[in-house]
TORKOL-4160 file (C-alpha; in steps of 0.2 Angstrom, whole numbers, padded with zeros to 4 digits, m for minus):
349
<pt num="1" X="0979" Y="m0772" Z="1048"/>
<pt num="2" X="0980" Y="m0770" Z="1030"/>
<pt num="3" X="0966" Y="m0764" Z="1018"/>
<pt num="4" X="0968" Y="m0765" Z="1000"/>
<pt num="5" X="0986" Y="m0764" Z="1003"/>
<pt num="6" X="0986" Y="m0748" Z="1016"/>
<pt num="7" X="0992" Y="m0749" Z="1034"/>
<pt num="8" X="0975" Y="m0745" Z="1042"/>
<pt num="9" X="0977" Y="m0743" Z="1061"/>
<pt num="10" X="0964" Y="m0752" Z="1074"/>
<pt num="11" X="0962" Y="m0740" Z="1087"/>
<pt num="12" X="0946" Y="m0744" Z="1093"/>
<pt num="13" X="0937" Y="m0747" Z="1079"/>
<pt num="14" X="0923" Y="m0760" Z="1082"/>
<pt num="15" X="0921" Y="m0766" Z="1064"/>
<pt num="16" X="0931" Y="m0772" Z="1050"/>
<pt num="17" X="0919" Y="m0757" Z="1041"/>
<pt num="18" X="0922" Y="m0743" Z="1053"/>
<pt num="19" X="0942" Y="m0746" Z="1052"/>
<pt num="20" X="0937" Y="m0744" Z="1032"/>
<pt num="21" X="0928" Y="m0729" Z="1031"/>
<pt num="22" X="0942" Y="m0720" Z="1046"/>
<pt num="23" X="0955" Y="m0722" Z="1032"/>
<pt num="24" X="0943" Y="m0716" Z="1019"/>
<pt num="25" X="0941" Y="m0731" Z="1011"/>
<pt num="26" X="0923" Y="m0734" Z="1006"/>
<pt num="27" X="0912" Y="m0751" Z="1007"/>
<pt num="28" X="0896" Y="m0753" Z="1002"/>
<pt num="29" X="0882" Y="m0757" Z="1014"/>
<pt num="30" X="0862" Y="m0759" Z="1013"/>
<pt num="31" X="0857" Y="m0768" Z="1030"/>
<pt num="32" X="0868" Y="m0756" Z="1041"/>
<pt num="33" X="0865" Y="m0740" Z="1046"/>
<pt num="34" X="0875" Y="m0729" Z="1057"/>
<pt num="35" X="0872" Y="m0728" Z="1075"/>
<pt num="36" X="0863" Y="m0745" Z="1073"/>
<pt num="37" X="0867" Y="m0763" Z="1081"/>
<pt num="38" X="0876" Y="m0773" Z="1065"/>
<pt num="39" X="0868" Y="m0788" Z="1061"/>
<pt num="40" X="0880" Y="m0793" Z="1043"/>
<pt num="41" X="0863" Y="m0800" Z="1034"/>
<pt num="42" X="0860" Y="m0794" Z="1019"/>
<pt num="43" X="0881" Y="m0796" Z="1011"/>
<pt num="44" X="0883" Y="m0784" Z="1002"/>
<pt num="45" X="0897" Y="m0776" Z="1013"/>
<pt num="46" X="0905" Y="m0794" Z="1009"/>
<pt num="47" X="0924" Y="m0790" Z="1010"/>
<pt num="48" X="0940" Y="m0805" Z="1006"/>
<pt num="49" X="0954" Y="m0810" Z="1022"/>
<pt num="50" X="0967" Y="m0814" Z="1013"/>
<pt num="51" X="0975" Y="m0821" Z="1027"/>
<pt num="52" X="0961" Y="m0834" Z="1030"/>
<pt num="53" X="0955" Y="m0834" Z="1013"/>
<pt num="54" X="0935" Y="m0830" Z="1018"/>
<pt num="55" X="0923" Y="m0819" Z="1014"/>
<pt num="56" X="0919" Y="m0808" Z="1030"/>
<pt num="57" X="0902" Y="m0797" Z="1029"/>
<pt num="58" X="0913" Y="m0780" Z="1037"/>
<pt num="59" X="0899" Y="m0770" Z="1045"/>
<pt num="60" X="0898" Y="m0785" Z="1058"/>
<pt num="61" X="0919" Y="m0793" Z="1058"/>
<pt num="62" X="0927" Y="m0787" Z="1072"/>
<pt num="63" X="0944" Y="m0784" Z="1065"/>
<pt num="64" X="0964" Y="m0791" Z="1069"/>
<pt num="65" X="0978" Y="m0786" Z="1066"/>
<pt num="66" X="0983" Y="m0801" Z="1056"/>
<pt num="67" X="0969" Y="m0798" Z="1043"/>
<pt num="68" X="0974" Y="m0794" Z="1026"/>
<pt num="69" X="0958" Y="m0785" Z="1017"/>
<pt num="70" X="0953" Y="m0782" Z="0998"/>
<pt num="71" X="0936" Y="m0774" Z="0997"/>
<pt num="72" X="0935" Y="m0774" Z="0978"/>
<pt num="73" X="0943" Y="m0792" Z="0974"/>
<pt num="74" X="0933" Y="m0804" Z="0962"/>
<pt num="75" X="0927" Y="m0815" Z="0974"/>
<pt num="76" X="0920" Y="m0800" Z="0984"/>
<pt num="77" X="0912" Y="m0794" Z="0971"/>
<pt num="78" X="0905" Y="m0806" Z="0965"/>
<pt num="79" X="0898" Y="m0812" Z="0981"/>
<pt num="80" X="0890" Y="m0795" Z="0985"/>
<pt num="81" X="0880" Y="m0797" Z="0966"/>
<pt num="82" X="0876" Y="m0811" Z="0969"/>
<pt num="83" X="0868" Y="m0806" Z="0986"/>
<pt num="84" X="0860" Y="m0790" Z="0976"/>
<pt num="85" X="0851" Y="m0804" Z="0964"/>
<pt num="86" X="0846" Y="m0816" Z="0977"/>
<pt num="87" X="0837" Y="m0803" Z="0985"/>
<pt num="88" X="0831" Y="m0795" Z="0969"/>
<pt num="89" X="0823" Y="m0811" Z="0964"/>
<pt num="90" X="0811" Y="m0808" Z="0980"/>
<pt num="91" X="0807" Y="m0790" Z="0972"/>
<pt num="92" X="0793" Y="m0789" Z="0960"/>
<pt num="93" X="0791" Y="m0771" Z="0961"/>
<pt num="94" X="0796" Y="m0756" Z="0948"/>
<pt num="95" X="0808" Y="m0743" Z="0950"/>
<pt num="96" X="0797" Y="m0731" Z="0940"/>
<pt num="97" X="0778" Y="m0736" Z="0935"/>
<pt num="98" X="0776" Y="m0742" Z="0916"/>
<pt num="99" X="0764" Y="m0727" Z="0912"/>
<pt num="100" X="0776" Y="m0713" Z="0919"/>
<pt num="101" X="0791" Y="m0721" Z="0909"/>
<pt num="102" X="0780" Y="m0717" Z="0895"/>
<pt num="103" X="0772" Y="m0702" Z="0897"/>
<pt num="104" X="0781" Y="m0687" Z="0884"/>
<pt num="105" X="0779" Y="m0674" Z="0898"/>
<pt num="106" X="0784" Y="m0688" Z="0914"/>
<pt num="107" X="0769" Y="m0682" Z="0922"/>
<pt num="108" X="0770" Y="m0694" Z="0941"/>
<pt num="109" X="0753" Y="m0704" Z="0937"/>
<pt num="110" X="0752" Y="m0712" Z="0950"/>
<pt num="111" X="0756" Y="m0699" Z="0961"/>
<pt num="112" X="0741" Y="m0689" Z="0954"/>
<pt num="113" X="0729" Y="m0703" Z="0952"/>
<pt num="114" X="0732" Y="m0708" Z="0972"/>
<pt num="115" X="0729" Y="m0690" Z="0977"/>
<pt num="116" X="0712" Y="m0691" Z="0967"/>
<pt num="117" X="0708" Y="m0707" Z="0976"/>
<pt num="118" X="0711" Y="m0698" Z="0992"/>
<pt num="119" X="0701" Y="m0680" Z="0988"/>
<pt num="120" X="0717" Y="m0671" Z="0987"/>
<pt num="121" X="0711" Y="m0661" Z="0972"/>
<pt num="122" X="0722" Y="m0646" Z="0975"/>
<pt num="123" X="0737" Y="m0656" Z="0974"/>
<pt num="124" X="0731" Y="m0667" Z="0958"/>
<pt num="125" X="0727" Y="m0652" Z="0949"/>
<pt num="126" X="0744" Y="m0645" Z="0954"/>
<pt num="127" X="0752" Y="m0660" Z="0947"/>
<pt num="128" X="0741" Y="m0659" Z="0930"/>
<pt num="129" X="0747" Y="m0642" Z="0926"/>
<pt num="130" X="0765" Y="m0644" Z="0930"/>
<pt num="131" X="0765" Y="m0658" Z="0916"/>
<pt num="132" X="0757" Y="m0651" Z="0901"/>
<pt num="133" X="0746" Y="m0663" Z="0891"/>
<pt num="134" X="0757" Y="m0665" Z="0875"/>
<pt num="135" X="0749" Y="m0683" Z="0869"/>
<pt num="136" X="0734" Y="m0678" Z="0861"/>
<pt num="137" X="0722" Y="m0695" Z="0857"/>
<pt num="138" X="0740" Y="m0707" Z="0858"/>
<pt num="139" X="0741" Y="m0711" Z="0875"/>
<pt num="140" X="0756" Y="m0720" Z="0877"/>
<pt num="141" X="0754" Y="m0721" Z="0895"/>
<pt num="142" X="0739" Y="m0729" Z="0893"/>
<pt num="143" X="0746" Y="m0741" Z="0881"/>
<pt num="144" X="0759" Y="m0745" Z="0895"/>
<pt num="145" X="0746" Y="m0747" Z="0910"/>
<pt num="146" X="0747" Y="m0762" Z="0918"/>
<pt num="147" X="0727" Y="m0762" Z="0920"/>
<pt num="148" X="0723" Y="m0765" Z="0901"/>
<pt num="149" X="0722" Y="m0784" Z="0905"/>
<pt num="150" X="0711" Y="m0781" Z="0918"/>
<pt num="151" X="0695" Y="m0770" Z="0916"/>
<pt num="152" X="0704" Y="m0759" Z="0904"/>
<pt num="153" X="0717" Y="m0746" Z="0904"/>
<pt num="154" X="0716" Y="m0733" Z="0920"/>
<pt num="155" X="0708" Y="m0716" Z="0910"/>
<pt num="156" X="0725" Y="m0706" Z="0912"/>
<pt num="157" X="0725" Y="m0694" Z="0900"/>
<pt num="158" X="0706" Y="m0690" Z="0901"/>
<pt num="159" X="0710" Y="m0687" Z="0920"/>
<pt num="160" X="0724" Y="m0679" Z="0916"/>
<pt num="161" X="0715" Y="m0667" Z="0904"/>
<pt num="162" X="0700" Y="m0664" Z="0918"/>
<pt num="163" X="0712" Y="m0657" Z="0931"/>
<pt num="164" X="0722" Y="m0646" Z="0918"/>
<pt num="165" X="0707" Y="m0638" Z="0915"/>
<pt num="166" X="0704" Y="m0647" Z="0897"/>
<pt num="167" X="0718" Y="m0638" Z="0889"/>
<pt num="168" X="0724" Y="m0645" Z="0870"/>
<pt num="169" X="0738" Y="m0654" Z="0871"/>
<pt num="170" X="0753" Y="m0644" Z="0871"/>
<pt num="171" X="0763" Y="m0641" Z="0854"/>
<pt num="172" X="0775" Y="m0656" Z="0852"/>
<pt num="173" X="0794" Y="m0651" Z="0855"/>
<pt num="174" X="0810" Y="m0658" Z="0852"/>
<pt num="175" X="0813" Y="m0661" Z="0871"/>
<pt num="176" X="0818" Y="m0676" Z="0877"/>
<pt num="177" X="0807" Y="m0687" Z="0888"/>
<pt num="178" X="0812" Y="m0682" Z="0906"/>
<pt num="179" X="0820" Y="m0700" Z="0908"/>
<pt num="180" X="0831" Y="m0698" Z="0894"/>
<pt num="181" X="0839" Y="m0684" Z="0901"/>
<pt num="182" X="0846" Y="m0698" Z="0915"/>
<pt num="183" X="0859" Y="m0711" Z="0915"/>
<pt num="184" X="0854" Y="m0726" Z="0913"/>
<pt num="185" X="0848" Y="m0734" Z="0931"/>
<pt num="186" X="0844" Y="m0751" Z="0937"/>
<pt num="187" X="0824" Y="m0752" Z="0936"/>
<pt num="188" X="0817" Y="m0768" Z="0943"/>
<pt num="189" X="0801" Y="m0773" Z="0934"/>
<pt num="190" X="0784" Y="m0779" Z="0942"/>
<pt num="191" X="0777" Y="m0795" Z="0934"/>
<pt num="192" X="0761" Y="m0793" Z="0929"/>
<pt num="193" X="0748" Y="m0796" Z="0941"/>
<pt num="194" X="0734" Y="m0810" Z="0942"/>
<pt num="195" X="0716" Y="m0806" Z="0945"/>
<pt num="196" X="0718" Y="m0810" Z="0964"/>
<pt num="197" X="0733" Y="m0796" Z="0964"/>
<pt num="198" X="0727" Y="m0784" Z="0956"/>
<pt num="199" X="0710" Y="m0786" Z="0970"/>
<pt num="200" X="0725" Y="m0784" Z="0983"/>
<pt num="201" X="0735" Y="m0770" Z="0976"/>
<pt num="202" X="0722" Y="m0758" Z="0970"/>
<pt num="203" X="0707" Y="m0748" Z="0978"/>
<pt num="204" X="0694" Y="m0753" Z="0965"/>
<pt num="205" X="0693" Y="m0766" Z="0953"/>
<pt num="206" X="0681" Y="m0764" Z="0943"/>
<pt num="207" X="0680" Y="m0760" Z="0926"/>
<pt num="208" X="0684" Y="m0744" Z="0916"/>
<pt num="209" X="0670" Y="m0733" Z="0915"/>
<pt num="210" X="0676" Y="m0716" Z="0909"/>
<pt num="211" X="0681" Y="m0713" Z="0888"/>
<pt num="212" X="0692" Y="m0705" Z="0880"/>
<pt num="213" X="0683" Y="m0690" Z="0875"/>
<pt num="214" X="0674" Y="m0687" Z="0892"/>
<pt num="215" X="0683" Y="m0671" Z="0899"/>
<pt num="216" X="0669" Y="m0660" Z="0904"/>
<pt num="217" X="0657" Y="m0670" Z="0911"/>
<pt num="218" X="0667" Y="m0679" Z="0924"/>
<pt num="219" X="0662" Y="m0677" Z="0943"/>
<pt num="220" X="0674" Y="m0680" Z="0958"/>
<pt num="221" X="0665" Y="m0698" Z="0962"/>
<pt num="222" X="0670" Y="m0703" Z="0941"/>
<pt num="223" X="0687" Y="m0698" Z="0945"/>
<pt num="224" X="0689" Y="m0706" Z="0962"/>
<pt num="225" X="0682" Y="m0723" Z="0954"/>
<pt num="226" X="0694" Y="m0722" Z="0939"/>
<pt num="227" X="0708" Y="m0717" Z="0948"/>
<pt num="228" X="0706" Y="m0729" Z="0963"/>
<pt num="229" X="0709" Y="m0743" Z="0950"/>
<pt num="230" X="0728" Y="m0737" Z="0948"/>
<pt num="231" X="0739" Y="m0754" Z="0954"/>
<pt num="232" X="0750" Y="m0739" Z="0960"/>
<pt num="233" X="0765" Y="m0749" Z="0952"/>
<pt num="234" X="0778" Y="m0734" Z="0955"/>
<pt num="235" X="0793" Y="m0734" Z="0970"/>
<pt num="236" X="0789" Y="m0716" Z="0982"/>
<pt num="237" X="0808" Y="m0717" Z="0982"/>
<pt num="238" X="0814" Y="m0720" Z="0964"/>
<pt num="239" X="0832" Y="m0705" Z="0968"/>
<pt num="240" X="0832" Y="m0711" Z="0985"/>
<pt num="241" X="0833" Y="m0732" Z="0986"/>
<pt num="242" X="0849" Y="m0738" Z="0992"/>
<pt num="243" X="0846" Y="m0755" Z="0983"/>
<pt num="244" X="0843" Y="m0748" Z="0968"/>
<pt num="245" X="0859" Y="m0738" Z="0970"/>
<pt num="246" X="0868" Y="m0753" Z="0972"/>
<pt num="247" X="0862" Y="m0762" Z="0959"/>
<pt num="248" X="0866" Y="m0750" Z="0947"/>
<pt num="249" X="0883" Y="m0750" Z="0951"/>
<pt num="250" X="0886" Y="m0769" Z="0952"/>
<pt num="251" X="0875" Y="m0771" Z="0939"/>
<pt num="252" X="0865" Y="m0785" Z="0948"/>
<pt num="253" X="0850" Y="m0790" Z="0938"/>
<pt num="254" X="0832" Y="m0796" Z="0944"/>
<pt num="255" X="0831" Y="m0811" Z="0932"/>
<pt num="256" X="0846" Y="m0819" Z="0938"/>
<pt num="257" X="0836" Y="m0831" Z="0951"/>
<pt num="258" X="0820" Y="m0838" Z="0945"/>
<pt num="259" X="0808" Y="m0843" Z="0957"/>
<pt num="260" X="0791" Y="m0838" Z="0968"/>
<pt num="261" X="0790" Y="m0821" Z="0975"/>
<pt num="262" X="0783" Y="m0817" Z="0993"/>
<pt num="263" X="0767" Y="m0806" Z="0996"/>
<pt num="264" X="0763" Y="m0789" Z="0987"/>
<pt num="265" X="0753" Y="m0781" Z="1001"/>
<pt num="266" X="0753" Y="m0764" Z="1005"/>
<pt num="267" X="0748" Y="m0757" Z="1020"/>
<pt num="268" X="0746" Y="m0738" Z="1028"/>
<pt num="269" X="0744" Y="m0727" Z="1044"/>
<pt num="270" X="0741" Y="m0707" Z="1041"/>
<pt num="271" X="0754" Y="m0703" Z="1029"/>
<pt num="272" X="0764" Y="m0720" Z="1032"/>
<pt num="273" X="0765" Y="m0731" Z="1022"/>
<pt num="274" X="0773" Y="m0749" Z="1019"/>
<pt num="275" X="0775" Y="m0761" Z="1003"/>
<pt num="276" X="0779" Y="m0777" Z="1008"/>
<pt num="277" X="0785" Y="m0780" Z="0989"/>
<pt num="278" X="0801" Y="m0769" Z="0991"/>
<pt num="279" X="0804" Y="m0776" Z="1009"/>
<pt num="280" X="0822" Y="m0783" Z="1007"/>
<pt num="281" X="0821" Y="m0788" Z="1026"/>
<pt num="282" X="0837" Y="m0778" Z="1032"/>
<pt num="283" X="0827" Y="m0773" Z="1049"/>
<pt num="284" X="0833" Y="m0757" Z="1051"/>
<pt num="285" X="0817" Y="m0752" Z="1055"/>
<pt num="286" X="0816" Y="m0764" Z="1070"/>
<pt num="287" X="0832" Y="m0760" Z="1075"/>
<pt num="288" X="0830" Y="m0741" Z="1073"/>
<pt num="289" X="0812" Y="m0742" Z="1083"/>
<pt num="290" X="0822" Y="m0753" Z="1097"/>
<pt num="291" X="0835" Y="m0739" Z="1096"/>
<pt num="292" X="0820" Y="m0728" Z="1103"/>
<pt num="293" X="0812" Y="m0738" Z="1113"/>
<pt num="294" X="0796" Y="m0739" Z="1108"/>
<pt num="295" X="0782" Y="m0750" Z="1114"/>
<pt num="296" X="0774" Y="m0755" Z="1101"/>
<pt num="297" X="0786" Y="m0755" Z="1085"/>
<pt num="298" X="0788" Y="m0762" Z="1066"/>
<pt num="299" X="0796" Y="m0783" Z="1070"/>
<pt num="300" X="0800" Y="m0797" Z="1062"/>
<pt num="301" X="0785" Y="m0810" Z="1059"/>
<pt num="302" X="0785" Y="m0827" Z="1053"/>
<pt num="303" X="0803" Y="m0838" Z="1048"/>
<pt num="304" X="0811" Y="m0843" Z="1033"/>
<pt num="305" X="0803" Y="m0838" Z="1014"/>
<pt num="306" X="0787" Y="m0831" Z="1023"/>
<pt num="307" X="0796" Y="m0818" Z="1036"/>
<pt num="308" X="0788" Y="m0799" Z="1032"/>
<pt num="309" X="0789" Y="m0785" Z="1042"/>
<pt num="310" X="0775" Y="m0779" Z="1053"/>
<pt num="311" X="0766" Y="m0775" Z="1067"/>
<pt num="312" X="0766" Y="m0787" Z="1083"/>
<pt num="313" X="0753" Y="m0799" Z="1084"/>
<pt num="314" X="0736" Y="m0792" Z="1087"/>
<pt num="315" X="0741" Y="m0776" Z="1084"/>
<pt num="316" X="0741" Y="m0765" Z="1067"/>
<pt num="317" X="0751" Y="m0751" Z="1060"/>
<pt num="318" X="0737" Y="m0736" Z="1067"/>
<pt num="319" X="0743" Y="m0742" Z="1084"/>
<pt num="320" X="0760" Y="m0738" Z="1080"/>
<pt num="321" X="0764" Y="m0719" Z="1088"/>
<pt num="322" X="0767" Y="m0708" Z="1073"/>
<pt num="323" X="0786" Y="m0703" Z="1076"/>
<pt num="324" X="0789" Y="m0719" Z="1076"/>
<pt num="325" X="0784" Y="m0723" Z="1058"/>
<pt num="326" X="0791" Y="m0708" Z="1052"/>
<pt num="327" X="0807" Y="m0713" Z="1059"/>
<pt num="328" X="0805" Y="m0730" Z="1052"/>
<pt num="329" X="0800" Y="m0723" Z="1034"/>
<pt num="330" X="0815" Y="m0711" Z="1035"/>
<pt num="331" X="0828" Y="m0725" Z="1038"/>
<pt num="332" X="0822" Y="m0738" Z="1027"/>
<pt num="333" X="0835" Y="m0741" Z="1013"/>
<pt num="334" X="0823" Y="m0746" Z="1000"/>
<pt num="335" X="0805" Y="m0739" Z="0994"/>
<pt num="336" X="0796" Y="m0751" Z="1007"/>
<pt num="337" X="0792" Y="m0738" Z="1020"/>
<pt num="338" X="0788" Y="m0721" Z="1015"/>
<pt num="339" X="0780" Y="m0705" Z="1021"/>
<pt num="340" X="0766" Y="m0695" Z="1009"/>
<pt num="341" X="0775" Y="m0678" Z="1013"/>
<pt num="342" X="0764" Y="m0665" Z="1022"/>
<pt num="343" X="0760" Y="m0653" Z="1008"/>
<pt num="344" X="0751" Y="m0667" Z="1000"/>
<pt num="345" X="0741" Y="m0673" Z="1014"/>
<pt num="346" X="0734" Y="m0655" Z="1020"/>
<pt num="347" X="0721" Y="m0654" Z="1008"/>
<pt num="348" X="0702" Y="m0660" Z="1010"/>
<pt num="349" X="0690" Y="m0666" Z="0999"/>
């Protein structure tokens, strides 16, 4: 067979994609994963037969001799953005939380607000000093907090100041903000939660109750409330999302399809955890689970818009064996699945 215009042999390739990447010519995948069954769902391996003129998903076309493949042609291209878009418009989630993007030192606030929530002091305070307060009274991260509807603005930078020890804020530099030092990303955008959502998506949702100025006096049970009251808008895999990878190279943006999104729960199990918001339904973790056969394992519920992943009826993700998770969380393409790392989660209250 030919792809983009080389003379790529068969042998016993089982895919279109495999007889690709044998040659060294790369394709693009999100849903496929090696070592797993292909299912072709997600299209944004969509490839052009020249021959037949059709668009072919190539981790799942068996391929022939008479097929004349171009991996990069407009109409493959364009299919696989609009894939990437069609399933962006099912994503209201961020890349990077609002109030990080903004903080001058990028302290990870959600990061450190969900380890307060959780008594992992050690590793809050660890976070706190690493990112120097350099803010003073402005608090742009505050500013940027997608709680100031809603009960107010989560106390950042008074919590921030507590666990650093109430240093001053640090001498203002000419460094750039950490996320200016990147290139530009795609960064998908969550829209801003009703009163109902916010209830689903955070611990506490109360009002705030700690000012500005209260650095000393705080006790742990101040800083659990506050903290607790973080939507936790942030991606625990903003360097490693295959999606957003993709998106940035394609250029695919989340506006392109207006419509209704599907649930925003969150769940967790130990140092699992799963955000249905960033699910883009490639099942990799069902078909990785299957892979080791496990008895109770992540599957597909419900058809159509109001499929999710999750556990089998009646049972819930504690019941699901640890490993099994953790090997879920490690092949999921996206920042739906994902592992609190150990060093995190060793600490008590």
């Amino acid at each position: 067979m030919t792809i983009d215009g080389i003379a790529v042999p068969l042998l016993d390739a089982p895919t279109v994609y495999d007889a690709a990447a044998r040659a060294g010519i790369q394709i693009p995948v999100l849903c496929h994963r090696e070592g797993l069954h292909p299912v072709g769902g997600c299209g944004v391996c969509t490839v052009e037969d020249t021959t037949s003129g059709c668009l072919l998903p190539a981790c799942s076309t068996p391929p022939c001799e008479t097929m004349a493949i171009l991996t990069a042609s407009p109409a493959a291209l364009q299919a696989r953005r609009d894939a990437l878009e069609l399933l962006l418009s099912n994503h209201p989630a961020d890349c990077e939380a609002p109030c990080q993007l903004a903080c001058p030192s990028g302290l990870p606030v959600p990061q450190m607000l969900e380890a307060i929530t959780e008594g992992r002091w050690h590793e809050a305070s660890r976070l706190a000093r690493l990112h120097p307060v350099t803010c003073g009274d402005a608090a742009p991260c505050e500013k940027a907090c997608r709680r100031r509807p809603l009960g107010g603005a989560v106390a950042i930078c008074a919590l921030h100041r507590w666990l650093a020890g109430d240093a001053p804020p640090a001498a203002t530099t000419d460094r750039p903000h950490p996320s200016a030092t990147t290139p530009a990303r795609f960064r998908s955008r969550m829209p801003r939660p009703d009163e109902a959502t916010m209830q689903a998506l955070c611990a506490e949702s109360g009002p705030r109750r700690i000012s500005d100025a209260a650095t000393t006096d705080l006790t742990h049970d101040d800083a659990a409330y506050e903290a607790a009251r973080c939507l936790q808008c942030g991606c625990r895999k903003p360097d490693a999302c295959r999606l957003r990878d993709l998106c940035t190279e394609t250029g695919a943006r989340q506006s392109a399809f207006a419509g209704e999104h599907s649930t925003m729960a969150r769940d967790r199990s130990g140092t699992f955890r799963f955000d249905a918001a960033r699910c883009v339904l490639c099942g990799i973790c069902v078909r990785a689970a299957q892979q080791r056969q496990a008895s109770i394992a992540p599957t597909f519920q419900g058809r159509g818009f109001t499929m999710r992943i999750a556990p089998p009826l009646g049972r819930t993700w504690d019941e699901i064996p640890p490993d099994i998770l953790a090997a879920c969380a490690d092949a999921c393409p996206t920042g739906a699945m994902a592992l609190v790392p150990a060093t995190e989660m060793r600490f008590g209250t």
